[in-house]
C-alpha positions in Angstrom: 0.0 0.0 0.0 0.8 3.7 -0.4 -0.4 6.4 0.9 -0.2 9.7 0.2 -0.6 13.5 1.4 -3.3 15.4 -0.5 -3.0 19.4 0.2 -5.8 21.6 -1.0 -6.7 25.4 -0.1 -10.1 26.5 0.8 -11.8 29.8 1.0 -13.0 29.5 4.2 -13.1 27.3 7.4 -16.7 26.5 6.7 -15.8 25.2 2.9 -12.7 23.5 4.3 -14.5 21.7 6.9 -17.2 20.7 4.6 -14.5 19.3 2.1 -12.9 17.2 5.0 -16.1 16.1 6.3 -17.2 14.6 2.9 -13.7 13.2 2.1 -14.0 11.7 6.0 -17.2 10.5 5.3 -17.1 8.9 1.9 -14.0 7.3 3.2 -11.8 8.7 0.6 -9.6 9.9 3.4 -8.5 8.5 6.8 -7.8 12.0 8.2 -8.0 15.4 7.4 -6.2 17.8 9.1 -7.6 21.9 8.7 -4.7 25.0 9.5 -6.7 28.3 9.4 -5.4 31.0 8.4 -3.2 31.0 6.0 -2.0 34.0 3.7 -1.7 33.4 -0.2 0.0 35.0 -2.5 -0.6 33.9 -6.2 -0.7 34.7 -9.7 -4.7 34.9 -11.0 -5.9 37.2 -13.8 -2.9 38.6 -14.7 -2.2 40.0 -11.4 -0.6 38.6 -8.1 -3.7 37.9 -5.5 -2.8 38.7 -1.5 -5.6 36.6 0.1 -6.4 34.3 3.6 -7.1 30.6 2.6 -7.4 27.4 4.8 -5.5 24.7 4.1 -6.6 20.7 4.3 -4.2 18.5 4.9 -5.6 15.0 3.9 -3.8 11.3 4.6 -5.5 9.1 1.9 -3.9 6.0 -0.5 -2.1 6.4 -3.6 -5.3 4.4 -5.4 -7.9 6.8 -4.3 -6.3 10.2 -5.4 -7.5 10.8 -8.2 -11.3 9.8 -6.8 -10.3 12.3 -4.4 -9.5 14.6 -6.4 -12.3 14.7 -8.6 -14.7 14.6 -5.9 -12.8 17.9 -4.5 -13.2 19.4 -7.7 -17.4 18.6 -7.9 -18.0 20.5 -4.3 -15.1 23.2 -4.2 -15.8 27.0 -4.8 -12.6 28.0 -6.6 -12.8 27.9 -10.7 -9.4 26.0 -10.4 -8.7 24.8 -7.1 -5.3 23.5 -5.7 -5.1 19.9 -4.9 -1.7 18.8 -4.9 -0.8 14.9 -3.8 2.2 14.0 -2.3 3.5 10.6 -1.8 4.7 9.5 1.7 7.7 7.3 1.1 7.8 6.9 5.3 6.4 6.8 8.3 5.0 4.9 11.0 3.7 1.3 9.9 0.8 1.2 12.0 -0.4 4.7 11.2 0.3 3.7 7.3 -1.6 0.7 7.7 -4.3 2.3 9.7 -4.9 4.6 6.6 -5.7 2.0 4.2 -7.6 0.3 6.9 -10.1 2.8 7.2 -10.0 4.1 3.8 -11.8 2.3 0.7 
């Protein structure tokens, strides 16, 4: 099994915890983990953005990314969200295995 991290910004608290509650819920993640605020600075329309996001932090397998993903993408508010996947080549066996245990 792999797992993987899944980072995606949110608008709000309220939209982030509505996105980790689904993810939670659908078991498309084991865990979600929400840091509010956060301060973004990006490029969008041609001019660099200054804004306050929320980040999820999401512990999920390597097989249900891009499920994930696309199920981010049906209930987020952005146009083009972020939702980046990292892989986690380490870490604690029983956590790792406890992650695909409780994930579809």
């Amino acid at each position: 099994m792999k797992a993987n991290l899944v980072y995606i910004t949110a608008s709000s608290e309220k939209e982030a915890l509505d996105i980790g509650k689904t993810l939670v819920s659908e078991r498309l993640a084991a865990s979600v983990n929400i840091i509010n605020p956060v301060r973004s600075l990006y490029w969008w329309e041609g001019e660099i953005q200054d804004e306050q996001e929320v980040v999820i932090v999401v512990k999920t397998t390597a097989a249900l990314v891009k499920k994930l993903t696309e199920r981010v993408i049906s209930i987020h508010s952005y146009i083009c969200p972020c939702v980046i996947s990292l892989p986690i080549e380490k870490g604690h066996p029983a956590f790792l295995d406890w992650i695909e245990a409780v994930t579809q």
